[in-house]
Every structure is written in structure tokens, then in C-alpha cells.
TIBA-136641 format. One record per atom (N, C-alpha, C): residue number from 1; atom name; x negated, y negated, z negated. Coordinates in nm, 2 decimals, always signed. Example, Ala and Ser with C-alpha at 12.3 -4.5 7.8 and 13.67 -1.06 7.14 Angstrom:
+------+------+--------+--------+--------+
| resi | name |     xx |     yy |     zz |
+------+------+--------+--------+--------+
|    1 |    N |  -1.32 |  +0.57 |  -0.78 |
|    1 |   CA |  -1.23 |  +0.45 |  -0.78 |
|    1 |    C |  -1.32 |  +0.33 |  -0.78 |
|    2 |    N |  -1.28 |  +0.22 |  -0.71 |
|    2 |   CA |  -1.37 |  +0.11 |  -0.71 |
|    2 |    C |  -1.29 |  +0.00 |  -0.79 |
+------+------+--------+--------+--------+
END
This chain:
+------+------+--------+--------+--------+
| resi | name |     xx |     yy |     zz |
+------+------+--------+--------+--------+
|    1 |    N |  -2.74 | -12.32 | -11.87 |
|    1 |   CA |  -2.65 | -12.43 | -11.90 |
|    1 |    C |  -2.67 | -12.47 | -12.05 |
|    2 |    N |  -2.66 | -12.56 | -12.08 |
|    2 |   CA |  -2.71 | -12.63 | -12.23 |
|    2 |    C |  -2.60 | -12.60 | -12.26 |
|    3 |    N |  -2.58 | -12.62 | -12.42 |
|    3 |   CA |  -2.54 | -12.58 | -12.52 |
|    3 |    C |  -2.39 | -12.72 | -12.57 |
|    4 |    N |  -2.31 | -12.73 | -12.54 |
|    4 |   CA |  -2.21 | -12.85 | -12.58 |
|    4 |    C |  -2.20 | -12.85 | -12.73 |
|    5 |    N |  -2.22 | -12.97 | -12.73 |
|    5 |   CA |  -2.23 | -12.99 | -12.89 |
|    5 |    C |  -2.13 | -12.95 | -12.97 |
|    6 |    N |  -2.10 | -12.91 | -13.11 |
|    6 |   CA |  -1.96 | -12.91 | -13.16 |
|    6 |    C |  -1.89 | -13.00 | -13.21 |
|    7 |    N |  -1.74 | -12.96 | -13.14 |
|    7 |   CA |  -1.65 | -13.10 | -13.21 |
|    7 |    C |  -1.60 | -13.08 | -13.27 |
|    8 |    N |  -1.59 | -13.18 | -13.40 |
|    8 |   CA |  -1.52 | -13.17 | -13.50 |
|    8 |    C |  -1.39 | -13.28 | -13.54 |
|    9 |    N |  -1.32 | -13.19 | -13.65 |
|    9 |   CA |  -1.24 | -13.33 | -13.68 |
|    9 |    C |  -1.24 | -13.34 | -13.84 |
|   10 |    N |  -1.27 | -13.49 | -13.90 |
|   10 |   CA |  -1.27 | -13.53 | -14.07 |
|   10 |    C |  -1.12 | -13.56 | -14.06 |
|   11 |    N |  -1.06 | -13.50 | -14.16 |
|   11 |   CA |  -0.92 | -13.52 | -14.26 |
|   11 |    C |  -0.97 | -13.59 | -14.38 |
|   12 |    N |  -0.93 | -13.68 | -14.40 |
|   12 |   CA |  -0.96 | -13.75 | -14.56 |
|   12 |    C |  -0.84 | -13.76 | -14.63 |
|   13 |    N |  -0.84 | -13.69 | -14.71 |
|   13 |   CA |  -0.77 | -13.71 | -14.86 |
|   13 |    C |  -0.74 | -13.84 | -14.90 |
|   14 |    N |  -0.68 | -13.95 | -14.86 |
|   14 |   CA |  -0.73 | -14.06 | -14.91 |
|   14 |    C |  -0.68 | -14.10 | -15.06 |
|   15 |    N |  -0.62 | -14.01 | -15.11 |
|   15 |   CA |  -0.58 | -14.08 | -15.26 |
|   15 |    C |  -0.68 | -13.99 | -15.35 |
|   16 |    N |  -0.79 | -13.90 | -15.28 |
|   16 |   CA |  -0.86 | -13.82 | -15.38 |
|   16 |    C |  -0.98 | -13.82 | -15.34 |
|   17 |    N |  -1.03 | -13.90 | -15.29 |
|   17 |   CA |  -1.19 | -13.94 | -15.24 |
|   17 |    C |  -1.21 | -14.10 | -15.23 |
|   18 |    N |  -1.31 | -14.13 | -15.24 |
|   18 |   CA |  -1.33 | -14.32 | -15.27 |
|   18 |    C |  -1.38 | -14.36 | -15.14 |
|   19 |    N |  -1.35 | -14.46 | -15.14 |
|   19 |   CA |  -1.46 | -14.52 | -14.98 |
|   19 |    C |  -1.56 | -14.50 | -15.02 |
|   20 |    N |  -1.64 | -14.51 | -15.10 |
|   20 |   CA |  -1.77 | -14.55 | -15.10 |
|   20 |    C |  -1.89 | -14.41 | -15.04 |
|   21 |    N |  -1.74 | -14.28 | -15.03 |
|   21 |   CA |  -1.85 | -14.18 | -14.99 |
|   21 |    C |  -1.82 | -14.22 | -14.82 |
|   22 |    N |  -1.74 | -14.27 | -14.72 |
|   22 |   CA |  -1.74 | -14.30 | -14.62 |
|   22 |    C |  -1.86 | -14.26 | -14.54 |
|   23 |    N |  -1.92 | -14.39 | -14.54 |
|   23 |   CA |  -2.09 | -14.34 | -14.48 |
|   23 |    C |  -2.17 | -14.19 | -14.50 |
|   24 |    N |  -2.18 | -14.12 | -14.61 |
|   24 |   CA |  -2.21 | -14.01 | -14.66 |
|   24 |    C |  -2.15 | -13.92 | -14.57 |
|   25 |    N |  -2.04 | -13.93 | -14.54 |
|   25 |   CA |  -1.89 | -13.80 | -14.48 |
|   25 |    C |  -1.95 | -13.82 | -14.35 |
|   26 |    N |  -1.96 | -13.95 | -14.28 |
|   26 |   CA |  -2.00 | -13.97 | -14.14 |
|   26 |    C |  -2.11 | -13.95 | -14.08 |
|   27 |    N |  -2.21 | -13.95 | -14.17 |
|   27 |   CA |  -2.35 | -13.95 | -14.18 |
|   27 |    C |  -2.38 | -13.80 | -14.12 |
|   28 |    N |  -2.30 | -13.72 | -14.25 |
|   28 |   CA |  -2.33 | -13.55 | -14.24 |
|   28 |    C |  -2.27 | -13.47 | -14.13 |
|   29 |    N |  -2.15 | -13.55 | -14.09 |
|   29 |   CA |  -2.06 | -13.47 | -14.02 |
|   29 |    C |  -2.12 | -13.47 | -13.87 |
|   30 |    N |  -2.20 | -13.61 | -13.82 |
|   30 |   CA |  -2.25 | -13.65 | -13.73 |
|   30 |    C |  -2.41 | -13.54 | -13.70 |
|   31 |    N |  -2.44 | -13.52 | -13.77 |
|   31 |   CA |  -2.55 | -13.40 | -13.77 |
|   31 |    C |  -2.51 | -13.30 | -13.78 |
|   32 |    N |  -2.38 | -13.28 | -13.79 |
|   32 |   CA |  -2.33 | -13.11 | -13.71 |
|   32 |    C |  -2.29 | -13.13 | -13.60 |
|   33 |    N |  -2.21 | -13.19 | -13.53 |
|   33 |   CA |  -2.12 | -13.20 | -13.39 |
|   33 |    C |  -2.10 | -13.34 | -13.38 |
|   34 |    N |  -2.00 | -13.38 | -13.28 |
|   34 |   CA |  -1.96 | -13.49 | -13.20 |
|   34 |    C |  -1.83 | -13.49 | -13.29 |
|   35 |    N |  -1.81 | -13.61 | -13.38 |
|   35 |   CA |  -1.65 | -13.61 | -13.46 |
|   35 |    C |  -1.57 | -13.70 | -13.33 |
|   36 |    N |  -1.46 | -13.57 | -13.30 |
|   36 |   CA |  -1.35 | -13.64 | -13.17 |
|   36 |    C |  -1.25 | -13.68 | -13.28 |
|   37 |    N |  -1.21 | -13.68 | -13.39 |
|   37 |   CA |  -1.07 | -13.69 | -13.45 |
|   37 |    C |  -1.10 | -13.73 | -13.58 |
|   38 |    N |  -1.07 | -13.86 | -13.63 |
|   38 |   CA |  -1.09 | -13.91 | -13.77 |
|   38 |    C |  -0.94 | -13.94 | -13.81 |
|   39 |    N |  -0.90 | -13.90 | -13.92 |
|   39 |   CA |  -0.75 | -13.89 | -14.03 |
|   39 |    C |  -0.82 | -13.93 | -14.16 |
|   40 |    N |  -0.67 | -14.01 | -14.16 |
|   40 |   CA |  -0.65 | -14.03 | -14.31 |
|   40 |    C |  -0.54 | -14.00 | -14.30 |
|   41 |    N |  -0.52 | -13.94 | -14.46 |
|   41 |   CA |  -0.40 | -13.90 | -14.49 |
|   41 |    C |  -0.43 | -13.98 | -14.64 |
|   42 |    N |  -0.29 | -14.03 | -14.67 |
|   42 |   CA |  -0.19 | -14.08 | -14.82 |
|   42 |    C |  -0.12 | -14.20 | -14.78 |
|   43 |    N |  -0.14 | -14.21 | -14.96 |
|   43 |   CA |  -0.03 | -14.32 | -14.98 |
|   43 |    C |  -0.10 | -14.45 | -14.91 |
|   44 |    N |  -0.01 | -14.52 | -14.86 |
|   44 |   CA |  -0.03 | -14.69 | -14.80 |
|   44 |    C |  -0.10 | -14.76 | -14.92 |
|   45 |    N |  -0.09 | -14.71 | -15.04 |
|   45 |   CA |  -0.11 | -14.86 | -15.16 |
|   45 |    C |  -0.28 | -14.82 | -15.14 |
|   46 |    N |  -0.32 | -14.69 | -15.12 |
|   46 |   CA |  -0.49 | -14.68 | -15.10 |
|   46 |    C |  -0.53 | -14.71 | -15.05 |
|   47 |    N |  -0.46 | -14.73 | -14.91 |
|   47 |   CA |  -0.54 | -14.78 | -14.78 |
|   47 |    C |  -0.62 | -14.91 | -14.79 |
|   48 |    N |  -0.57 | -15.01 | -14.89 |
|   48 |   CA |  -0.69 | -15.11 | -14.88 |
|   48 |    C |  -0.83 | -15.10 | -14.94 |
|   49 |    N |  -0.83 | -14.98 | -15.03 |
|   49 |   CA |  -0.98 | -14.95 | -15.06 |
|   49 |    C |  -1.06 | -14.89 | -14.95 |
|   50 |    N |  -1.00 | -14.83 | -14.82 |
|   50 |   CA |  -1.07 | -14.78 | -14.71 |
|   50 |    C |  -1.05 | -14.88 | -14.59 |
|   51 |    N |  -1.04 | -15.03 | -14.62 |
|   51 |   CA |  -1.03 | -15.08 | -14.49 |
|   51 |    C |  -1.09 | -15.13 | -14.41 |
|   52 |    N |  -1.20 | -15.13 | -14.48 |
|   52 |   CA |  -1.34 | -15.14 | -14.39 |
|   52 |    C |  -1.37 | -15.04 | -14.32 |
|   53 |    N |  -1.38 | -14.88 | -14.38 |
|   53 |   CA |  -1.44 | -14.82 | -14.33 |
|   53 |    C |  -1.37 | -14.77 | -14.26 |
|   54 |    N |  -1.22 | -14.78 | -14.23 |
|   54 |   CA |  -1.12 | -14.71 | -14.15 |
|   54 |    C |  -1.19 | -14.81 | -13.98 |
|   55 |    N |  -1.19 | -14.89 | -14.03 |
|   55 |   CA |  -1.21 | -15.01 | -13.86 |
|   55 |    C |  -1.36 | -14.95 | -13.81 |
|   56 |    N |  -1.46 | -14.94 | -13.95 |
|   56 |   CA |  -1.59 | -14.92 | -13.91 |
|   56 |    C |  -1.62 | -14.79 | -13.84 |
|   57 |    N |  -1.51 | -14.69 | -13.86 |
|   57 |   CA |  -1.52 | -14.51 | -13.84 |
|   57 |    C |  -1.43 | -14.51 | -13.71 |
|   58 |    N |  -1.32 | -14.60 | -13.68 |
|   58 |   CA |  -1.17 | -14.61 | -13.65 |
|   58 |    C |  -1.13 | -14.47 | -13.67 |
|   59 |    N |  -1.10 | -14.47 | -13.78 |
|   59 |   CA |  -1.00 | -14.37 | -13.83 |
|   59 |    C |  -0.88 | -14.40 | -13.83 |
|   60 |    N |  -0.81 | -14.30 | -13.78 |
|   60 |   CA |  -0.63 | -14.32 | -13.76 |
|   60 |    C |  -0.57 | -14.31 | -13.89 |
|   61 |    N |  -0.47 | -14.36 | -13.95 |
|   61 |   CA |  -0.42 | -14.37 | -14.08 |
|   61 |    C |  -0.30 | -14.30 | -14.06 |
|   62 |    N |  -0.26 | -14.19 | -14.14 |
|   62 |   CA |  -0.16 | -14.15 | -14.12 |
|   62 |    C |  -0.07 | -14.13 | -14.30 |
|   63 |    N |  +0.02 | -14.17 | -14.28 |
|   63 |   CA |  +0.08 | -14.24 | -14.43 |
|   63 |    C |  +0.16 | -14.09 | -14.44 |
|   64 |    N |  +0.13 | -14.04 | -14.58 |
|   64 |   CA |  +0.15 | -13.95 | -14.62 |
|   64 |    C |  +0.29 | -14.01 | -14.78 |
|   65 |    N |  +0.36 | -13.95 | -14.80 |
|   65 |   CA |  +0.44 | -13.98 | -14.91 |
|   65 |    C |  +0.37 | -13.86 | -15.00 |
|   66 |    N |  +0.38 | -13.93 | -15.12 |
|   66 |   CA |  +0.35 | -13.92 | -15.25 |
|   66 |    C |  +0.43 | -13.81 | -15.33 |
|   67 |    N |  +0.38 | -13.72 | -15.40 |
|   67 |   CA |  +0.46 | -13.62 | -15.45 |
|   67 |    C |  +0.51 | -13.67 | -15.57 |
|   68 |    N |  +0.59 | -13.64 | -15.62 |
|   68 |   CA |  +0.66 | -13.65 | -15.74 |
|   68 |    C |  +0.72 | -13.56 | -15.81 |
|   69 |    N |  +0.71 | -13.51 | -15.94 |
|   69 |   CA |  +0.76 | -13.41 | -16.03 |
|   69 |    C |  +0.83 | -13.48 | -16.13 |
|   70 |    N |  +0.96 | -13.45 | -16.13 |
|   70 |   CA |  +1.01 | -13.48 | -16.23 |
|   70 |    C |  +1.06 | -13.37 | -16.34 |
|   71 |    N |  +1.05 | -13.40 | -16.45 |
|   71 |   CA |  +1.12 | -13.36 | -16.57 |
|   71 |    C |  +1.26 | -13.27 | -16.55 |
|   72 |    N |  +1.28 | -13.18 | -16.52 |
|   72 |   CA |  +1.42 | -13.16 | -16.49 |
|   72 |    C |  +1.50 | -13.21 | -16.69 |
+------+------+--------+--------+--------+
END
């Protein structure tokens, strides 16, 4: 019986990686396994730097809230 490829799933950081590595992430990940599950995780205000590549990948967008530390 042959060998089933492996599935994977990409999590993106999206407030701590740029689109522009997009292609690169898909590129590499596709020459390990079959990607069943694409995330993004952050803030909504990033999401328009990846909205190309969210449609081009269809990555599911998942809106993460922003941490905050304040001063006590």
C-alpha cells in the first residue's frame, strides 16, 4: 500500500510575520505534505497586509485580540 502523504496545518502569526514571506511558507510546506488547514491568527488592523495572499492560500482568518500591558 503506498505511503499517504502528510497533512499538515500553517498557523500564521499575523502581527509577527509579513506577507511577503507568504509564498516562501507555502512553497516549503507543500514539499512536506498536503496543507489541509491554513490560520491566521491577529489583529483585524493587519489583515490588509495579507489580503492577497489570504484569498490566494484561502486562509481562514481568525481575529485574535491584542494584548495589552498596562502600567499598574
Amino acid at each position: 500500500m503506498p505511503e499517504q502523504p502528510k497533512r499538515l496545518a500553517v498557523l500564521i502569526d499575523g502581527e509577527n510575520i509579513s506577507a511577503k514571506y507568504a509564498d516562501a511558507i507555502f512553497d516549503e510546506t507543500a514539499s512536506l505534505g498536503k496543507v489541509s488547514i491554513r490560520r491566521f491568527y491577529g489583529d483585524i488592523s493587519y489583515v490588509f497586509q495579507l489580503l492577497k495572499e489570504i484569498d490566494k492560500f484561502e486562509i481562514k482568518m481568525i481575529w485574535a485580540q491584542p494584548h495589552l500591558r498596562l502600567k499598574p
